[in-house]
N, C-alpha and C positions, 0 to 999 in steps of 0.2 A: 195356177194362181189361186184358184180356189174360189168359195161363193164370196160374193161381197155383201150379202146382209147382216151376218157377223160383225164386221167394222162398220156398218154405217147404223146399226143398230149402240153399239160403241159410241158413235159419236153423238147419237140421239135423234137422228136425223134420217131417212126415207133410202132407199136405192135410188130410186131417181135423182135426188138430192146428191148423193156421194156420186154418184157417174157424172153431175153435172158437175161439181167442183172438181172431180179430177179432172174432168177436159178442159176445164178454162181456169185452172191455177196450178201452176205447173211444181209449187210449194205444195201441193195437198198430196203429190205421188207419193206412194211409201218408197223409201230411199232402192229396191231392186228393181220396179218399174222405172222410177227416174234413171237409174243404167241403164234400160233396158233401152228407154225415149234417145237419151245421148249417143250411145254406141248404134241405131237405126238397128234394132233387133225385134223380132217377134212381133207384136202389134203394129210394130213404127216400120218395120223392113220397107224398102219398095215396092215388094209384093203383095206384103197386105194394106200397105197403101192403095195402091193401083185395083186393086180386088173392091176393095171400101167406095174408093170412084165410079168403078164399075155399077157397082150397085147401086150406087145413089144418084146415079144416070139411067137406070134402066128402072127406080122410081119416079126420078122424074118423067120420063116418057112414058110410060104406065102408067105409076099413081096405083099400084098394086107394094106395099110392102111385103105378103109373104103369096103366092101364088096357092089360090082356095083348094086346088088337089092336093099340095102338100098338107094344110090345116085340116080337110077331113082327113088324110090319111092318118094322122098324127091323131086327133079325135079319134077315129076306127083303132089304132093300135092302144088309144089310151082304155078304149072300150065306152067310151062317151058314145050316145046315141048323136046320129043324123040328125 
């Protein structure tokens, strides 16, 4: 699918802004994601549904969104100081 700051740059408007209008207007999808939402493929499948649940159940019992070993690991590979 590719970056989305290009099109929402495009539109004049922020990433957060274009992610938030394409989740809640189902007219803002570009016409291959709207297949994609129709036919239950790729982001819409019931796997990546059920994946997406998963995680936002195991934020809410947590309240951790990315687990701090992976962040410094990711820092350390980016070569960011501790």
């Amino acid at each position: 699918m590719g970056q989305i700051g290009p099109p929402a740059a495009a539109r004049g408007i922020g990433v957060s802004e274009l992610v938030a209008d394409l989740a809640c207007n189902e007219e803002a999808l570009p016409a291959d994601l709207a297949a994609l939402r129709a036919r239950g493929k790729e982001p819409w499948s019931p796997e990546a549904l059920a994946e997406d649940a998963r995680r936002l159940a195991e934020f809410d019992r947590a309240r951790v969104g990315v687990p701090r070993d992976e962040v410094r690991a990711l820092d350390a590979a980016l070569g960011h100081p501790g």
